[in-house]
N, C-alpha and C positions, 0 to 999 in steps of 0.2 A: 194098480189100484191107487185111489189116489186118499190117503185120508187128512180129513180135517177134525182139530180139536182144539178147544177156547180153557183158556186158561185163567185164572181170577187169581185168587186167593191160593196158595200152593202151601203144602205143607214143606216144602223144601225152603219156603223163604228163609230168609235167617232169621235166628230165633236171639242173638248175643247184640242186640241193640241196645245200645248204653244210655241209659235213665237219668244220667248224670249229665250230660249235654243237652239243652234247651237249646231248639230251636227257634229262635229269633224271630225267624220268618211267619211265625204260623204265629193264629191267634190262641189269644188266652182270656178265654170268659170268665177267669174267674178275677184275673187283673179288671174287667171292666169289657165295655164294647169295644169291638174288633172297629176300625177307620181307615176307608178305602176310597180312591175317588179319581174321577177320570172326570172327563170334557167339563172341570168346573164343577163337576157336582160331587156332594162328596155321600159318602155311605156308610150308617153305623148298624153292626151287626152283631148280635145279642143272642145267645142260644143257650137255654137251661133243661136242665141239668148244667152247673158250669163246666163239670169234666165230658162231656159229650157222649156217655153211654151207649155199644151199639145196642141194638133191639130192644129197645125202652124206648116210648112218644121223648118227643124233644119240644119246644116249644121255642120259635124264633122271633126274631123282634127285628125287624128293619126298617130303618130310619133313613129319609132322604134329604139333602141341605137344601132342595128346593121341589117342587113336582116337577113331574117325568111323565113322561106315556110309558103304554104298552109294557108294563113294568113285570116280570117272569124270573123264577127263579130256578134254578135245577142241582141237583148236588151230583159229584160222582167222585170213584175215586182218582187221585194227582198220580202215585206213581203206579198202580194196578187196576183193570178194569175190573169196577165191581157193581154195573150197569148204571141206567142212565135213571136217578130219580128227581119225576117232579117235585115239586114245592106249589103247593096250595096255598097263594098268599091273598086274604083278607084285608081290604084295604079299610085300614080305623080312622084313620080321617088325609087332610092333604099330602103330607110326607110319612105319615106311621105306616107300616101293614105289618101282621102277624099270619104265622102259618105252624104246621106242624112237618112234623120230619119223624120218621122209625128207618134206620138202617141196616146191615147187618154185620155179622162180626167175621175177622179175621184170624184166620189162625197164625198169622207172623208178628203176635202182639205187639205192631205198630204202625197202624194204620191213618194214613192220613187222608181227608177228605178235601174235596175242592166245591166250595158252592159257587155260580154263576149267576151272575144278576143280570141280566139285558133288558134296555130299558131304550126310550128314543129321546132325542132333545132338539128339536130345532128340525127335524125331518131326517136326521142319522142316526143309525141304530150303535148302541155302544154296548160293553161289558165292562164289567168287573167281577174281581175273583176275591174269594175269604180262603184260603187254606187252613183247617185245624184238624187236632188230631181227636182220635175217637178215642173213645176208655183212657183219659188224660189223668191220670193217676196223681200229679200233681195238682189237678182243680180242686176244691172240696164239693160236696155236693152242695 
């Protein structure tokens, strides 16, 4: 017998992750917009609540240094799968679009996300990534 089983979120994660070490890497909404940029273009990304609540509406802000086609956003989790969510984004005028985001919580209280923006320029399709961390206990709201 052959069985198969998906794993997410485990209660065996570790739980002794250290609060005291800031990761670098990841954005910080409450420092300001996250800035990422690939083929020339670059990308500003804004999401409130600024400590990123899970399961609470989030409200996102992406900004482009110039227009793009085909513009798409999706979040998921970077080091756990915790499936694949779209992003509903709203275009407010040439570079602005606005969306909504609700995710959900982890029990290894320390969850990081990865949002993916894929967009086309010129007739090639690109990406870019925002990494941030959820329930950021260091943001303020």
């Amino acid at each position: 017998m052959l069985g198969l089983f998906c794993s997410s979120c485990s209660h065996d994660a570790p739980k002794d992750v250290s609060k005291t070490t800031k990761d670098s890497s990841l954005c910080d909404f409450n420092a300001g917009k996250c800035t990422q940029s690939v083929a020339g273009v670059g990308f500003d990304l804004l999401i409130t609540p600024y400590n990123s609540p899970s399961e609470r509406p989030l409200t996102l802000e992406l900004i482009s240094s110039e227009p793009v086609n085909n513009l798409a956003m999706r979040v998921e989790g970077r080091d756990m799968f915790m499936g694949v969510i779209p992003v509903n984004l709203t275009k407010v005028d040439e570079n602005l679009y606005n969306g909504q985001l609700i995710y959900g919580s982890c029990s290894s209280n320390y969850m990081v996300w990865r949002a993916f923006v894929t967009f086309n320029k010129e007739g090639s399709q690109h990406i870019v990534m925002f990494d941030f961390l959820a329930d950021n206990e260091e943001s303020e709201l």
